[in-house]
VOZADO-669507 format. One record per residue: x negated, y, z of N, C-alpha, C in turn. Coordinates in steps of 0.001 Angstrom, whole numbers, plus 500000, padded with zeros to 6 digits. Each point is the difference from the previous one (the first is absolute). Last residue first. Example, Ala and Ser with C-alpha at 12.3 -4.5 7.8 and 13.67 -1.06 7.14 Angstrom:
2
487150497750507080499180501190500060500770501090500730;499710494280499930500890501190500000499100501200500000;
// end
This chain:
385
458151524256470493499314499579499259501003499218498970;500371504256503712500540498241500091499338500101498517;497484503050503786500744500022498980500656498710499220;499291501576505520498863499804498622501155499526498942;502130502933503827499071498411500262499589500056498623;500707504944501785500837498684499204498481499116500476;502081503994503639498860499071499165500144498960499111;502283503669503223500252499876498433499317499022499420;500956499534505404498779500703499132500791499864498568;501112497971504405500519500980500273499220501004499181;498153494914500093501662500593500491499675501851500062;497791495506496605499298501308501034501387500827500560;499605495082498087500523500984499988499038501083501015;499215494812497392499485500898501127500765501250499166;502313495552498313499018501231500084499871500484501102;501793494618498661500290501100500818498871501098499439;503021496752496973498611500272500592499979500842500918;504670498036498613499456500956499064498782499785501070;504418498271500801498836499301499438498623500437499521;504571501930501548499742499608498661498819498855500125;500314501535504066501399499436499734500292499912498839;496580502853500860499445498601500298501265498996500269;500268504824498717498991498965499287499520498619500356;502566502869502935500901499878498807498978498674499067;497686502106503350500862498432500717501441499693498847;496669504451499408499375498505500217500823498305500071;501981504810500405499961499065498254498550499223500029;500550501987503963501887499375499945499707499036498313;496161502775501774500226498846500858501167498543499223;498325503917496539500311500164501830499785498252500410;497013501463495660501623499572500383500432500217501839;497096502568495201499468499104501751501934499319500002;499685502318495488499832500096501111499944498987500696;498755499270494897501006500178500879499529500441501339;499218499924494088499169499734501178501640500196501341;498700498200494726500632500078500981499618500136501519;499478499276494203499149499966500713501128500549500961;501237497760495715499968500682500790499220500051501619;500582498809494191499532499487500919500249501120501098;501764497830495111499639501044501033499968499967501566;500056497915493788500157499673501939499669501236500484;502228498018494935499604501210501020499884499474501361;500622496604495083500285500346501618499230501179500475;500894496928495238500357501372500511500275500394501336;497477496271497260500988499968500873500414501411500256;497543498904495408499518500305501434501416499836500564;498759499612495225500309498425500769499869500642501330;497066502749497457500983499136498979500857498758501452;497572504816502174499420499009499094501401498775499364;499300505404501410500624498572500361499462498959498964;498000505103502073500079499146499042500815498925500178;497968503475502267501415500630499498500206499222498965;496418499549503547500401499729498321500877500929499528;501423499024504464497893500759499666499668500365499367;505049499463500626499667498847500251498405500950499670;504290502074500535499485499154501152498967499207499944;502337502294496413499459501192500991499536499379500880;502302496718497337498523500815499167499685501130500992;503795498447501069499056499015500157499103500388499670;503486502739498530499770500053501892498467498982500405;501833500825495148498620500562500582499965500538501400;503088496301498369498805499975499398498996500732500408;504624500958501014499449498815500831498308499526499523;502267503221497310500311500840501369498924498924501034;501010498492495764499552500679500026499268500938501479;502261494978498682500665501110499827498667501018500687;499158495863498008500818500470499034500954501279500656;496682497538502352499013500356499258501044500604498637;501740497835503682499330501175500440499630500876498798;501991494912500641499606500722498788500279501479500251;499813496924503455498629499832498953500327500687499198;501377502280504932500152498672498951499037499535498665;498005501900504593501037499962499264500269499412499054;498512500281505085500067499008498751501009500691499317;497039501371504430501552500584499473499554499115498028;498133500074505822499702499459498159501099500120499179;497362502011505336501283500027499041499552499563498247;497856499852505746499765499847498459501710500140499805;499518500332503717498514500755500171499797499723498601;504457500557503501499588499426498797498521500790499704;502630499256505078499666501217498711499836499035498322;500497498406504792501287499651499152499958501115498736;496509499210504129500977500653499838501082500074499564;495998497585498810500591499482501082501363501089500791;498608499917494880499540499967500511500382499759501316;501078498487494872500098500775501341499245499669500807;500937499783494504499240499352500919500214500770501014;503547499352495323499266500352501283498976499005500600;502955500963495039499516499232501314499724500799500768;503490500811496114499067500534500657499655498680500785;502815501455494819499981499468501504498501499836501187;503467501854495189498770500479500481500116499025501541;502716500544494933500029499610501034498865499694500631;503796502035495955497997499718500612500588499689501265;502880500687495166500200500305501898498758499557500564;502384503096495535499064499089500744500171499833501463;501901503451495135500065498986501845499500498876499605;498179504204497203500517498600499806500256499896501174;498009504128497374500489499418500945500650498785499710;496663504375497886501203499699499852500255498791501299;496806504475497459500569499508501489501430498676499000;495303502667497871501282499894499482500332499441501447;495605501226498915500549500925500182501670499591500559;497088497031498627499431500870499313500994501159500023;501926496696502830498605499424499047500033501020498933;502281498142505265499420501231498896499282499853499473;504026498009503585499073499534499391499331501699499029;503372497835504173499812500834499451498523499923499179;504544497243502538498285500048499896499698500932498890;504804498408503020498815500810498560498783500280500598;502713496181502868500710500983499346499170500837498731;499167496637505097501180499805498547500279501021499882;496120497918503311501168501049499495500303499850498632;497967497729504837500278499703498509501263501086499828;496021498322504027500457500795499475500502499584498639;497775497666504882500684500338498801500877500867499259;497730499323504041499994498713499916499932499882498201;499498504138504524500841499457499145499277499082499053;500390500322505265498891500354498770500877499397499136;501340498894504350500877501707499135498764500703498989;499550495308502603499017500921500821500669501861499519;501204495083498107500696500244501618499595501118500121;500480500944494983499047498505500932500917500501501075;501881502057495382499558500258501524499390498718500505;502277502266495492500325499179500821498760500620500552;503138502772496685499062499747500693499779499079501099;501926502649494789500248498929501070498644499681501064;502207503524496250499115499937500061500209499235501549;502634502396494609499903499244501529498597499165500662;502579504183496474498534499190500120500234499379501677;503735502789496237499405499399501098498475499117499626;501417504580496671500237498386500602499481499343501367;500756504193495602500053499991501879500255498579499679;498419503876496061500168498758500385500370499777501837;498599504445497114500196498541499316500884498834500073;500068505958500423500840498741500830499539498651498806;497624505089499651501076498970499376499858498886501222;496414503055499962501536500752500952501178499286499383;495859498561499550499850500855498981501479500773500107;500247495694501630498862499917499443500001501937498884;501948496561504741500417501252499031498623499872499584;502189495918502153499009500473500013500046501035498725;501902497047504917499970500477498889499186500795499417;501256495788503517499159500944499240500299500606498356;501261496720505156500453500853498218499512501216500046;499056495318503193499844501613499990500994499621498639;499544496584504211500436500404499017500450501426499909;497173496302503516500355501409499301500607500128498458;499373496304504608500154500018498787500277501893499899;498489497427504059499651499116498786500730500272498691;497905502473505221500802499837498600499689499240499438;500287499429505458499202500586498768500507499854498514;501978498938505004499545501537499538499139500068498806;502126495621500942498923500913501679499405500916499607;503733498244497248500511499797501615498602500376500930;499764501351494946500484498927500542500044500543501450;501057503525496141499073499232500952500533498775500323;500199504204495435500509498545500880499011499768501205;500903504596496476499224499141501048500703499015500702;500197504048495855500406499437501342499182498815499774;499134505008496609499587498779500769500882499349501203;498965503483495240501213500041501114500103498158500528;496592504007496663501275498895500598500601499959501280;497149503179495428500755499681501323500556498513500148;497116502950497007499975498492499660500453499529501499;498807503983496647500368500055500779500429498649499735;497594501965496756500132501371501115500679499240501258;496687497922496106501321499900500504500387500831501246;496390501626497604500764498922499092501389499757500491;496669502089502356500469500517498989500813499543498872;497930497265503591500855501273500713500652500884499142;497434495084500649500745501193498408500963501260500475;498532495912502397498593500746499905500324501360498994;503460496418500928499911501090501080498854501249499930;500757495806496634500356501380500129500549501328500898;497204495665500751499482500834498414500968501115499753;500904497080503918498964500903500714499650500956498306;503643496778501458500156501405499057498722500674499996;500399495926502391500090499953498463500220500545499773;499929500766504557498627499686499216500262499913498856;503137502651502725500043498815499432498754499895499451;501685504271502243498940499125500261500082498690499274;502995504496498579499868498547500561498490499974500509;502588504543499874498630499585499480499835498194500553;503262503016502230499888500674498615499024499051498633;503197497702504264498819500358500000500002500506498334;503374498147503849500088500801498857498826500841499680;501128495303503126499626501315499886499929500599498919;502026496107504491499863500404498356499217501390499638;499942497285503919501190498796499422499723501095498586;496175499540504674501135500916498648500441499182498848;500265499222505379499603499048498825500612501061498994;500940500354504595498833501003499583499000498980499248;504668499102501543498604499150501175498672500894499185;504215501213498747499478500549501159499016499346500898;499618501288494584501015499994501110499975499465501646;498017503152495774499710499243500893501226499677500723;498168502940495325500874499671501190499809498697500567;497391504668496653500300498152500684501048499582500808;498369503661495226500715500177501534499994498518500475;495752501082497804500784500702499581501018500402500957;494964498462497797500872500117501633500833500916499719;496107498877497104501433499410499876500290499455501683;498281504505495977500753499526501518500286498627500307;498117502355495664499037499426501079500298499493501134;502534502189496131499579499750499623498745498882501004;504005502176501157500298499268498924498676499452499423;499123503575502861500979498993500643500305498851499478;497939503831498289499359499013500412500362498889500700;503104503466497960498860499310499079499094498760500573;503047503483502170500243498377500372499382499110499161;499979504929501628499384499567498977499980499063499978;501232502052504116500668500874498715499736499574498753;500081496526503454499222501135500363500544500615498790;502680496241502948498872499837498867499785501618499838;501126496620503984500783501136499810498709500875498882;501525494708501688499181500911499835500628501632499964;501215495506503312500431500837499133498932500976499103;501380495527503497498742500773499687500215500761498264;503133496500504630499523500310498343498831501378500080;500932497587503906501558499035498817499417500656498675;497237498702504968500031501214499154501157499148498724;500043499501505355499491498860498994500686501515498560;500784500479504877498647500836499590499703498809498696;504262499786502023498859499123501017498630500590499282;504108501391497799500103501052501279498481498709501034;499760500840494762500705499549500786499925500404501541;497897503241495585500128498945501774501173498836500136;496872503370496088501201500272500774500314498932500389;496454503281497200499581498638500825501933500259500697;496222502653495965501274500217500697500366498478500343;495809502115496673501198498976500546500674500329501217;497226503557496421499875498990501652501368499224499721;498312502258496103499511501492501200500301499047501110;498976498084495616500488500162500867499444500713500676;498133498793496347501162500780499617501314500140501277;494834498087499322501187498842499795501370500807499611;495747502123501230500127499819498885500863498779499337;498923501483505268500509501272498220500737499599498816;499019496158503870499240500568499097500729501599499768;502844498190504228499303499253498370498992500910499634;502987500095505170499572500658498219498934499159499413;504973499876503889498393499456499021499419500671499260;504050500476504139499457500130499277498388499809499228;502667498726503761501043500553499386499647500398498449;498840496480504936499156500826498057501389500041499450;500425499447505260500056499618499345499448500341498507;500399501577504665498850499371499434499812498884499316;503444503130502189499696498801500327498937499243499754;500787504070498609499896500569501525499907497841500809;498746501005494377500864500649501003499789499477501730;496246500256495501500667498978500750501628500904500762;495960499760495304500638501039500981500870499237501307;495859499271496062500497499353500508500455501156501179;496352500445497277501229498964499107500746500230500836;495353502819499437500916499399501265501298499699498707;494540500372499557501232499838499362500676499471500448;495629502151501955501035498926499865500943500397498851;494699501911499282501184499772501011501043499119499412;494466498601499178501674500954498899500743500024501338;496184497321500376499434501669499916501455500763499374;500975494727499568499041500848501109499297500844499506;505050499085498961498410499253499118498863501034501260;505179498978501649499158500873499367498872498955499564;505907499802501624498579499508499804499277501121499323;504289499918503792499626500475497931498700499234500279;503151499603504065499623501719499914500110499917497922;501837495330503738499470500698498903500200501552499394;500403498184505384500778499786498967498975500611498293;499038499494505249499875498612498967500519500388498797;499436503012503881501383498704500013500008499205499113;496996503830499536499931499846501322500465498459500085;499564500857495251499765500733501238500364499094501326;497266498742495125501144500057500671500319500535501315;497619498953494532499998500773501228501358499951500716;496176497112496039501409500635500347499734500361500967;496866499915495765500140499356501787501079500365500175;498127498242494806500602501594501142500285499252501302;497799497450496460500117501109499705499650501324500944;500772495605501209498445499867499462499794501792499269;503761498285502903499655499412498673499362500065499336;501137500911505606499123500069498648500311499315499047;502355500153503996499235500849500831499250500242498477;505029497021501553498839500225498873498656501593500877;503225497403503516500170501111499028498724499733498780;500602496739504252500393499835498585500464501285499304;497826499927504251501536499891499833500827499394498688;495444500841501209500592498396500353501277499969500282;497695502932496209499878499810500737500628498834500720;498326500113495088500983499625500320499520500301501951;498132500510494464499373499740501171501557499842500727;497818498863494936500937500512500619500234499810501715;496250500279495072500367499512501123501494500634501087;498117499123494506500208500815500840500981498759501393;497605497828495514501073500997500642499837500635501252;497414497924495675500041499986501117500943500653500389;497949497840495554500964500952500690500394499336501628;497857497329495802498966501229501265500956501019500794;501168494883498357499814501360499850499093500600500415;501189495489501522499961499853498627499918501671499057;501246499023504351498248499540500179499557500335498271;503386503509503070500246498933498786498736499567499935;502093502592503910498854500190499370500455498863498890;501574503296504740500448498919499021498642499771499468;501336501359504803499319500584499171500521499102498833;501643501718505180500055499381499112499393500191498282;500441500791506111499352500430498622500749498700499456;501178499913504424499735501074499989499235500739498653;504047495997502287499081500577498770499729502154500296;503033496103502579499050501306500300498478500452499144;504820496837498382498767499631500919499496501645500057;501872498633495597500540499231501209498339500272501441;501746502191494167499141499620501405500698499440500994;501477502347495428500277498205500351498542499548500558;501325504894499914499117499502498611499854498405500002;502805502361502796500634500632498523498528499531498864;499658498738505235500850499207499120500349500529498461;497167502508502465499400499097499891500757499009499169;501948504315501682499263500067498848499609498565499304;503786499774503293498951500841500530499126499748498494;504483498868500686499926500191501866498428500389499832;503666501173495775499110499009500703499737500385501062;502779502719497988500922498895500636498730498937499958;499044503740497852499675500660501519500836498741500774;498036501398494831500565498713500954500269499685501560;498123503543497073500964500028499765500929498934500323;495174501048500697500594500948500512501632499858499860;496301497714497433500618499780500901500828500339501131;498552501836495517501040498860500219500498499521500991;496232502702498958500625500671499469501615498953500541;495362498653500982499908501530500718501825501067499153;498412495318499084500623499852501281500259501510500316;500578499189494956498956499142500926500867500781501417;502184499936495752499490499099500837499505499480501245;500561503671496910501180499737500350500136499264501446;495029501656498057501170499733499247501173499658500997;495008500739501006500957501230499175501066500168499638;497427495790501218499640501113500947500623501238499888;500136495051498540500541501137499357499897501416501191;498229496131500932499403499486498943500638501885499186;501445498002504285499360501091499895499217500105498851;503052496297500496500630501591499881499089500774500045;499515495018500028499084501018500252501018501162499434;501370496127498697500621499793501262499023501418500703;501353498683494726499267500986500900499943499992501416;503145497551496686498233499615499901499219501074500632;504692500627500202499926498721501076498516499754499483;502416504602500187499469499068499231498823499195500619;504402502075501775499331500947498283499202499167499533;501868498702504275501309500303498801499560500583498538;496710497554503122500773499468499039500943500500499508;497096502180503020499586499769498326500777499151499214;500906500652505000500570501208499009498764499783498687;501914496104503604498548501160499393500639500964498890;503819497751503188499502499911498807498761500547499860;501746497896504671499890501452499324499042499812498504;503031496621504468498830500132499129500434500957499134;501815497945504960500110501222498673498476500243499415;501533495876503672499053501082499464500514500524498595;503395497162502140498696500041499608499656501669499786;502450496740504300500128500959498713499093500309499311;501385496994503403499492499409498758499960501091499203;500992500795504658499318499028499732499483499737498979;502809503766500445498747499842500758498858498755499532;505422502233499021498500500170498659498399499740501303;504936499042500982499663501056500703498565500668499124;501985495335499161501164501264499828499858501541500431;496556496388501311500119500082498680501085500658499456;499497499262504415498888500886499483500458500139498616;502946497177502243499863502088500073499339500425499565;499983495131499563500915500684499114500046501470500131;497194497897503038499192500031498087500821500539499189;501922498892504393498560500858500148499867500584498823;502680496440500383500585501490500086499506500949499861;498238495349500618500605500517498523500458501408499917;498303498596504088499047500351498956500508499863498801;502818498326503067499246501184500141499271501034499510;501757495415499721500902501706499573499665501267500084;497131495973501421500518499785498636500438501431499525;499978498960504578498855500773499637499694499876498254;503749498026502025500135500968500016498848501131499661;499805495191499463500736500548499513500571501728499920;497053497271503265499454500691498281501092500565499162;501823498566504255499019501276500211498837500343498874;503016496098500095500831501197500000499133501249500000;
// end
């Protein structure tokens, strides 16, 4: 009688927790922001200037819980460096205090006051470039961009639990550049602060990359982006439409869909998009749908970081253009040889803060090696290999 009851017991137990989101609830996992723009670049700071990178972009994701994750980090990562073996290109280093605020993209340093909150970034010996306005709650009311994106600032507005719902531009007397270089446009978020869609001036789609480069050509090449998630917060499907004015004439608009799986670890696994591929030969632009399909390994490190990335692409690469001289930029040579496997690796170097006490005894309930911690010091432990 008395197991029995200690039976019920503990069923009840498990049933509260678990109706109560405790026991079994999962960890909320957070999309890397290179995969909504572009999943062969996992190094954002690669674009130091552009849309992209961290000093311009990240600022706009304020529903992540801290910089580190917006670049698909895990852990009290305190640097992160890239590098290709098979290249000479090196990438820029990205620093990260132990709060997890970004601190460097190799570029520009960021700045922050008293209360943590983001001031603007500067290139060192240059004053700040303040972005960023807050209200009495200290919430970002307001953003500023490049100049030369054609925005005079984004504009930020709330659910009432501080989870940001949308991000508004407010375009500058000369929207020329806007249309022509912007691609941050208006976003919305819903309320688990998953952006579900965005009306961007200037696609990012890699296969438009030949006639995105055509600024004069094609004056304007807007879309208009939503967003699927699975059940533990990360995206697996985008479907854009894109349209595309050529010479202030209305060409063409079509969807382009773009799918995304995932390992246990929320590294993405695989990529495949369906829709126009944009081609150019002796001046002339033209297009075909196509669907490619791009998939990734991993090597990790004891952290759960990834320290190699092998991104396989498909074999017949070598027939769409765009994909052709991505590989060719990666490889020493700049040469492919007849019959080559088409694989990009990248390698990531990784450094991390001392660990307290507490994420000593975490680590060792994974299984994970014990480290000498230095307590109550910034001090990173030696660099992961």
């Amino acid at each position: 009688m008395r197991k029995t009851l200690l039976y019920c017991t503990v069923a009840m137990t498990l049933l509260a927790a678990c109706s109560g989101g405790g026991l079994f609830e999962k960890e909320k996992k957070y999309t890397p922001l290179y995969v909504y723009y572009s999943p062969l670049q996992p190094d954002l700071s690669l674009l130091a200037e552009d849309n992209f990178s961290p000093s311009v972009n990240y600022p706009y994701f304020v529903n992540y819980p801290d910089d580190r994750v917006k670049h698909g980090l895990r852990g009290n990562v305190a640097a992160v460096r890239y590098s290709y073996p098979s290249s000479s290109l090196i990438k820029a280093t990205l620093t990260f205090d132990r709060s997890g605020k970004i601190t460097s993209d190799g570029m520009y340093n960021f700045v922050y006051d008293a209360a943590g909150k983001l001031e603007g970034r500067k290139k060192p010996h240059f004053s700040l470039e303040r972005q960023c306005e807050y209200d009495a709650q200290g919430r970002l009311t307001k953003l500023r961009t490049n100049p030369y994106l054609g925005v005079e600032c984004h504009t930020c507005s709330y659910y009432d639990d501080r989870t940001v719902k949308s991000i508004t531009p407010i375009i500058g007397k000369d929207s020329t550049d806007y249309y022509h270089l912007c691609h941050i446009g208006t976003m919305d978020f819903n309320e688990a602060g998953e952006w579900i869609k965005a009306e961007i001036p200037r696609t990012a789609n890699f296969f438009y990359q030949q006639v995105k480069d055509r600024t004069r050509l094609f004056d304007r090449l807007p879309s208009t982006c939503t967003f699927t998630y699975n059940t533990d917060g990360l995206c697996t499907e985008k479907e854009e439409t894109v349209s595309v004015i050529q010479n202030g004439e209305f060409i063409l608009s079509h969807p382009n869909i773009e799918y995304y799986e995932y390992n246990d670890k929320g590294d993405l696994s695989s990529w495949e998009y369906q829709g126009l591929v944009w081609f150019e030969n002796s001046g002339q632009f033209s297009y075909r749908i196509n669907s490619v399909r791009v998939t990734f390994d991993y090597d990790y490190d004891r952290h759960g970081n990834w320290s190699t990335m092998r991104i396989m692409l498909p074999d017949n690469y070598a027939n769409i253009p765009i994909l052709s001289d991505y590989y060719r930029m990666r490889l020493r040579t700049g040469q492919i040889s007849s019959g080559e496997k088409p694989v990009v690796t990248i390698k990531r170097q990784i450094e991390y803060y001392a660990f307290s006490a507490e994420e000593e005894r975490e680590l060792k309930k994974k299984d994970a090696p014990k480290f000498t911690a230095v307590q109550g010091t910034e001090k990173k432990i030696r660099q992961e290999q």
